[in-house]
Structures are given as C-alpha cells and as structure tokens.
LUMMI-794322 format. One record per residue: residue number from 1; residue in one letter; z, x negated, y negated of N, C-alpha, C in turn. Coordinates in pm, whole numbers, plus 50000, padded with zeros to 5 digits. Atoms other than C-alpha are relative to their C-alpha. Example, Ala and Ser with C-alpha at 12.3 -4.5 7.8 and 13.67 -1.06 7.14 Angstrom:
seq,type,n.up,n.east,n.north,ca.up,ca.east,ca.north,c.up,c.east,c.north
1,A,50000,49911,50119,50780,48770,50450,50000,49910,49880
2,S,49994,50082,50119,50714,48633,50106,50073,50077,49891
***
This chain:
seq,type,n.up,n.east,n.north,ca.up,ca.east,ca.north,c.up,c.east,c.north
1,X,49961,49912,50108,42328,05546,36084,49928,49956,49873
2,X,50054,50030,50162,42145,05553,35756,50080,50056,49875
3,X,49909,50014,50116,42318,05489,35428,49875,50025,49875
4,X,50084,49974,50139,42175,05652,35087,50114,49963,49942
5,X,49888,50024,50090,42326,05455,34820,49899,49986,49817
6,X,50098,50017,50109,42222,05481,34446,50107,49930,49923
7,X,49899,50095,50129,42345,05266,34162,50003,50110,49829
8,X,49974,49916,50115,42311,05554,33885,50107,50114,50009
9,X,49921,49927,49927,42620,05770,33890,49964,50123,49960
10,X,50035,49916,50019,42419,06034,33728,49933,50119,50132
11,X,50039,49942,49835,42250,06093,34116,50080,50034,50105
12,X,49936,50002,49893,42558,06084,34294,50117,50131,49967
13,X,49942,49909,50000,42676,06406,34255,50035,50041,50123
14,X,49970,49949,49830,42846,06599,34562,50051,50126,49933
15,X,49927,49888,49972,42955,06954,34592,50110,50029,50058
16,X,49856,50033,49953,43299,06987,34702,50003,50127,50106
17,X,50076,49947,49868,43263,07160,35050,50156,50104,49995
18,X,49951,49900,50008,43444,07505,35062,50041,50016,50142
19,X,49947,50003,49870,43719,07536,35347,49987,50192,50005
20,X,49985,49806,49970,43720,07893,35513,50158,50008,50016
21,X,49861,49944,49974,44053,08073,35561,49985,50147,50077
22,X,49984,49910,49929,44143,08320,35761,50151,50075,49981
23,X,49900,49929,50044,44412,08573,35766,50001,50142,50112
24,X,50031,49876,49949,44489,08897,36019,50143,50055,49999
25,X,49896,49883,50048,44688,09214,35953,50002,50104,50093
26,X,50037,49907,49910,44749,09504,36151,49968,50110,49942
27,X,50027,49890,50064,44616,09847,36049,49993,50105,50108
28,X,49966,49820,49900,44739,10157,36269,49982,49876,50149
29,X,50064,50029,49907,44546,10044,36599,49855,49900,49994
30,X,50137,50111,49979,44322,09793,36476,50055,49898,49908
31,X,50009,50122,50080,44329,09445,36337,49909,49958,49935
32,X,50086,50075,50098,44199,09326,36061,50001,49841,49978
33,X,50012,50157,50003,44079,08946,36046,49872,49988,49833
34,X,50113,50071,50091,43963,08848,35682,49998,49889,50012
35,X,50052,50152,50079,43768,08557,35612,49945,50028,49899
36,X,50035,50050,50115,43682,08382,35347,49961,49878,50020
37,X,50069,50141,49960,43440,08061,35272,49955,49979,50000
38,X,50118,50074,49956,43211,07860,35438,50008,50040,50156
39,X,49976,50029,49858,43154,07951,35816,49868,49917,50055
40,X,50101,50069,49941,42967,07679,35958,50027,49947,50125
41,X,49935,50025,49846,42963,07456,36271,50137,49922,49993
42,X,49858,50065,50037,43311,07273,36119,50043,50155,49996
43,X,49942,49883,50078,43461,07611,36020,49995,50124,50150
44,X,50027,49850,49907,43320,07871,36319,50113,49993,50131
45,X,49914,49973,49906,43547,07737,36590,50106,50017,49991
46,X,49854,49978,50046,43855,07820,36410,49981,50170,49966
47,X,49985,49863,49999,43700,08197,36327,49995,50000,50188
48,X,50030,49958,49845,43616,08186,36727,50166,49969,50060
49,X,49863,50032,49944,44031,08084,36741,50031,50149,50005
50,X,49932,49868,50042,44100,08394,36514,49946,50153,50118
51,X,50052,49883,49916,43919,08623,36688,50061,50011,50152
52,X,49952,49997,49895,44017,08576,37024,50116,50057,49960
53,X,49881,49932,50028,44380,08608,36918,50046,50117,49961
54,X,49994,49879,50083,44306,08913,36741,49998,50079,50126
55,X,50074,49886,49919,44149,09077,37020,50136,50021,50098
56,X,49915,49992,49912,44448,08954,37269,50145,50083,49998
57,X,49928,49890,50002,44664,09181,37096,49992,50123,50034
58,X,50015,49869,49948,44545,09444,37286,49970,50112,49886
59,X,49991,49891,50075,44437,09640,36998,49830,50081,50002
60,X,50061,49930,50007,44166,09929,36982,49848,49930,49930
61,X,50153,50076,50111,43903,09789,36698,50066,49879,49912
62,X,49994,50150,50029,43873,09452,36599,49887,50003,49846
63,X,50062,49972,50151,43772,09490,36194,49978,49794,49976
64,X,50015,50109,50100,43602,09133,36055,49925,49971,49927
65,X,50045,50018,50141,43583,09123,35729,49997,49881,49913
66,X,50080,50162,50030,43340,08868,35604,49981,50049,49833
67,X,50028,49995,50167,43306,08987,35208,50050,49928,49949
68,X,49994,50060,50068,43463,08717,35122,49916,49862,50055
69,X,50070,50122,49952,43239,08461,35296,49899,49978,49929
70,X,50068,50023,50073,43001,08280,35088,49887,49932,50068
71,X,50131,50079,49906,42780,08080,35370,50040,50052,50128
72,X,49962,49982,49815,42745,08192,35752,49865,49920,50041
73,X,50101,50053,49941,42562,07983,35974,50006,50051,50101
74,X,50002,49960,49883,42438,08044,36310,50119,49974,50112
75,X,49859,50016,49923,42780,07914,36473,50121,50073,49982
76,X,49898,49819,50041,42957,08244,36281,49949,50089,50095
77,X,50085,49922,49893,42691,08432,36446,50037,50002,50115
78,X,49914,50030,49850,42774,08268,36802,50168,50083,49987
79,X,49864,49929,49966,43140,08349,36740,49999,50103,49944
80,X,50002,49877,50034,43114,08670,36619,49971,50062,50169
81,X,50025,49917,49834,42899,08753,36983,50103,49947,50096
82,X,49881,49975,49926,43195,08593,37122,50098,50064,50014
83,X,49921,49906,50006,43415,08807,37009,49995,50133,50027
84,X,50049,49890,49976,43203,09100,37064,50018,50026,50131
85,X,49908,49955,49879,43204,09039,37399,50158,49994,50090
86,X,49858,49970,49968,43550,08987,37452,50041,50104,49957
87,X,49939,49858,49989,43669,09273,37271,49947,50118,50097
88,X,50041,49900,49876,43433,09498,37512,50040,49989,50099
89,X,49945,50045,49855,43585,09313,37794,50144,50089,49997
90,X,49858,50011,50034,43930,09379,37639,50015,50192,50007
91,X,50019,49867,50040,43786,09767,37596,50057,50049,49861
92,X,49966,49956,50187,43809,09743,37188,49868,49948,49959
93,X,50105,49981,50084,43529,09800,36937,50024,49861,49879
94,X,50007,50103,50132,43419,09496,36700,49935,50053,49929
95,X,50091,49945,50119,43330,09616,36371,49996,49879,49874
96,X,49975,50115,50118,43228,09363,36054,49977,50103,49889
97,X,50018,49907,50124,43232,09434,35712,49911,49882,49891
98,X,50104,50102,49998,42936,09241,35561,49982,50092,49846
99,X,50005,49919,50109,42880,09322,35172,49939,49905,49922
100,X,50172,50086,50067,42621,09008,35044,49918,49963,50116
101,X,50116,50051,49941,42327,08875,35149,50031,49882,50040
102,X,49917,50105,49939,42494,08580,35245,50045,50018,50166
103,X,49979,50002,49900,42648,08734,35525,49903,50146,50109
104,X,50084,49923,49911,42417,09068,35613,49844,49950,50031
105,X,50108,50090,49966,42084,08872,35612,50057,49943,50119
106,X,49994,50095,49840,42191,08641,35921,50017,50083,50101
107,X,49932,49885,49912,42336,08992,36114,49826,50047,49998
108,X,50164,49899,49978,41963,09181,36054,49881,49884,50045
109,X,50139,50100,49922,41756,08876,36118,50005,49957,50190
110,X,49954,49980,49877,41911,08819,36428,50035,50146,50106
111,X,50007,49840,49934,41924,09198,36507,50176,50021,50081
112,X,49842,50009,50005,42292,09160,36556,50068,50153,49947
113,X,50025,49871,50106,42277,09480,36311,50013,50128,50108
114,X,50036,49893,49969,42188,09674,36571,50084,50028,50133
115,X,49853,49972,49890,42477,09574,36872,50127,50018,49940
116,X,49895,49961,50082,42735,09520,36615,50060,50079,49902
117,X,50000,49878,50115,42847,09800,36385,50065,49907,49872
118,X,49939,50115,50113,42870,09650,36017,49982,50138,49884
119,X,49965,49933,50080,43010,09835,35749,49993,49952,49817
120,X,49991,50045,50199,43022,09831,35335,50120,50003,49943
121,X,49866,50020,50116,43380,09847,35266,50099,49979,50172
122,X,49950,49985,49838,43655,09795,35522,50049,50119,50018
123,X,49941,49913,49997,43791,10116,35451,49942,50100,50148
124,X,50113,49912,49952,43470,10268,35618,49984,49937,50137
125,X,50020,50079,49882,43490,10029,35898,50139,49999,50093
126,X,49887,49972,49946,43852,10125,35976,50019,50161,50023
127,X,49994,49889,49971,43774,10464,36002,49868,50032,50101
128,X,50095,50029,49888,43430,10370,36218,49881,50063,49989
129,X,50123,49945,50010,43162,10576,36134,49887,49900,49913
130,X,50082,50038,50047,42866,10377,36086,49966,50034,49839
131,X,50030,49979,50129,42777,10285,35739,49830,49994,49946
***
C-alpha cells in the first residue's frame, strides 16, 4: 500500500464524499425509485438493492429517477442493465429520468439511450412516451 503524506496542511485538503440515497413511491401502476448522489462502485450495489425490490412488486413501469444524481459511474450503468433486464423478465418497462450531463452523457456514450427509454421530467416518463 502506498501512503501520500504531506506536512503542509494547506495540501491536505479532501472533499467530503457524497452518500447516495434512495427512496421509492408508488404512482398508479408504476414505481418510482429516486436517487440522489454519488452512484459509484460503493453506492451502485445498494441502487442494484433498490431496484430489484422495486421491480418485485410486480408493478407495470419501473420509473428511475436520477436528476438528482450528481456522479454515475459505470457500476450505475451495470445496475441500471440489471434492472432492465429484470423488469423485462418481470414483463415491466424501465424508464429513467436523466436531466444533466452528469447522468445522460454515460446513458448516450454507452448507447444505453437507445435500449433504455430516458425521459426529461418524470412526469413525461410516467406517462411513457418517449422524450
């Protein structure tokens, strides 16, 4: 293990590492799962909890709404396509709701964009018509 240590405390700044949260609601025939956060590889296997659970309620469309997420890494990504295909398994629609560049950049670079339906508000994503 390598140790960076400095003796000026002007260098030893840190950023104070942003927990995600989660939260899901029901809406008619679909669940809504916001996050909020950081989803990284600490953080993604707890959305890959939510999700599952969401989906196992047997409900129609599976809404997750990431506008409040401030970092996604590729281990959101992974659980996101986990959830994708479980809800298809489950025969329910995953829709996200993606509204910075934070979180629609990682969806279009990965072409994710183009299996997952991602929306601009959740309103628009609870009523399903591509946004």
């Amino acid at each position: 293990m390598t140790r960076f240590e400095s003796s000026s405390p002007e260098s030893t700044t840190s950023t104070p590492i942003q927990a995600a949260s989660f939260a899901v609601e029901q809406r008619g025939s679909a669940a809504v799962l916001t996050v909020s956060g950081e989803i990284d590889m600490v953080t993604a296997p707890k959305l890959q909890e939510q999700l599952t659970k969401a989906v196992a309620d047997e409900v129609a469309a599976l809404v997750v709404d990431l506008s409040g997420v401030s970092f996604f890494a590729s281990a959101g990504l992974s659980a996101l396509v986990n959830g994708y295909t479980l809800a298809n398994e489950r025969g329910a629609e995953l829709r996200v709701v993606a509204t910075s560049s934070a979180t629609i950049r990682p969806l279009q670079i990965t072409a994710l964009d183009r299996k997952i339906p991602i929306f601009d508000s959740l309103e628009n994503a609870l009523q399903g018509g591509r946004s």
